[in-house]
C-alpha positions, -999 to +999 in steps of 0.1 A: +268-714+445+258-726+481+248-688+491+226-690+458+206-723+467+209-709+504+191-678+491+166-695+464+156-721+495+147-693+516+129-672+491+104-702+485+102-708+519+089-674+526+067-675+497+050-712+509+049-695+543+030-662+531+009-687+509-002-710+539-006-677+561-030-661+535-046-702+535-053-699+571-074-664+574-101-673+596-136-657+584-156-638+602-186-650+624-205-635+594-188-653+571-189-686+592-228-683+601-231-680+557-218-710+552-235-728+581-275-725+566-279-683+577-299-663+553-280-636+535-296-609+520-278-588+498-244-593+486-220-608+508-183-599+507-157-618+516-143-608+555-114-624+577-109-618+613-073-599+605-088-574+580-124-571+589-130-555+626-161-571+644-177-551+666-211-541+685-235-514+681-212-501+711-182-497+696-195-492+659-186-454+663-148-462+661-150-471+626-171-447+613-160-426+580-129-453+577-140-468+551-130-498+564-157-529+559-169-543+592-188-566+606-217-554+630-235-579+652-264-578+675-299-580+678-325-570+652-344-540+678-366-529+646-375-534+608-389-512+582-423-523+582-433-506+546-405-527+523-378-539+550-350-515+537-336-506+572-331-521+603-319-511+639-295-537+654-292-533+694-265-545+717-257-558+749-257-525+767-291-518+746-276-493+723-292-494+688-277-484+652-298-476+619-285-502+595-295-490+559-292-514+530-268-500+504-285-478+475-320-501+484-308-531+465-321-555+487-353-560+512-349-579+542-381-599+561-402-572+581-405-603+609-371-606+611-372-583+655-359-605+680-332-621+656-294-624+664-279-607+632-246-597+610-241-569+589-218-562+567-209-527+554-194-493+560-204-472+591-210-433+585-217-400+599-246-381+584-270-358+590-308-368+585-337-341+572-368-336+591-383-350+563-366-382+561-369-387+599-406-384+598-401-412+567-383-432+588-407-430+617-435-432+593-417-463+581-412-477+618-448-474+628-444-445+651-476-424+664-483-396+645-475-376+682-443-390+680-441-381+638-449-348+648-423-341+676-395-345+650-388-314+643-346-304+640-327-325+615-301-351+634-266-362+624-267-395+636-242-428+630-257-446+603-246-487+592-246-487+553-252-527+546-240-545+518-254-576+532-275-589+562-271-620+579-301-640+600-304-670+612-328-696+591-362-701+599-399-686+599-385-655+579-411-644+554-405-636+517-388-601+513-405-577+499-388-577+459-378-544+441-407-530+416-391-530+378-385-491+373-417-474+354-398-449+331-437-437+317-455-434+352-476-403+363-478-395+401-515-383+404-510-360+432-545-348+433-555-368+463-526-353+485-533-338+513-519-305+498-538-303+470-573-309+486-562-279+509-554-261+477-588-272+464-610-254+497 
């Protein structure tokens, strides 16, 4: 009876100590900066310092194609200046990663350069057209030199967001989603390829 009551005491033991283990899980800087007034945009997931790496725009590549949910932090390099759907976070060393927010579901403010920022998400591998590059660049402001010098595809490491953290402040209004148009025409007889066609 005593090595039953011996055993019961340590099984509850064990289970108050795995319970006040799991209690103290400290939350990432993302997580902490959330609940201390910083903007989130998108969806933010829950992340703890044991399961969640946080790392830089250096040291981003380690994770990628894991599938494991980090938390990126740096500097906001660069916005989308069309809808605010991608940024570029830079770090110390001044190396710079596309952050794209997951399947467009969120905008975030087109002032937001300059910025100390978290992002939470997935990094990948892929491999970028032409086509979208020039978007991209289009997107970014580039020249239309510098839009026409992209010409080779480029598999680059890519940040897929599910949220983005900023700090508070002089942030304008995102730019919101447009309600899907189902009905809608594209009248494509203004493009640059149909007035050709027209000559």
């Amino acid at each position: 009876m005593a090595s039953s009551i011996a055993a019961t005491t340590l099984g509850v033991s064990a289970l108050l100590s795995s319970a006040f283990l799991a209690g103290c899980a400290t939350g990432t800087v993302a997580q902490h900066d959330a609940a201390h007034g910083w903007a989130v945009f998108g969806t933010l997931p829950p992340t703890t310092r044991d399961v969640n790496p946080e790392v830089t725009p250096e040291s981003l590549g380690e994770w990628a194609n894991t599938g494991t949910t980090v938390v990126l932090s740096g500097s906001v390099h660069a916005v989308c200046r069309t809808m605010g759907c991608w940024l570029e976070v830079a770090g110390d060393s001044g190396a710079v990663v596309m952050v794209m927010n997951k399947d467009h579901a969120f905008f975030i403010p087109r002032n937001a350069a300059g910025r100390d920022v978290h992002a939470v998400g997935q990094a990948i591998t892929e491999t970028h057209t032409v086509e979208l590059l020039k978007h991209l660049a289009m997107d970014a402001g580039r020249t239309q030199a510098e839009i026409d010098a992209i010409t080779e595809p480029q598999t680059r490491l890519i940040f897929i967001a599910d949220a983005v953290v900023l700090p508070p402040g002089g942030l304008e209004k995102p730019a919101e989603r447009l309600p899907a148009e189902p009905s809608a025409t594209i009248d494509t007889s203004m493009t640059p390829a149909a007035a050709e066609a027209a000559k």
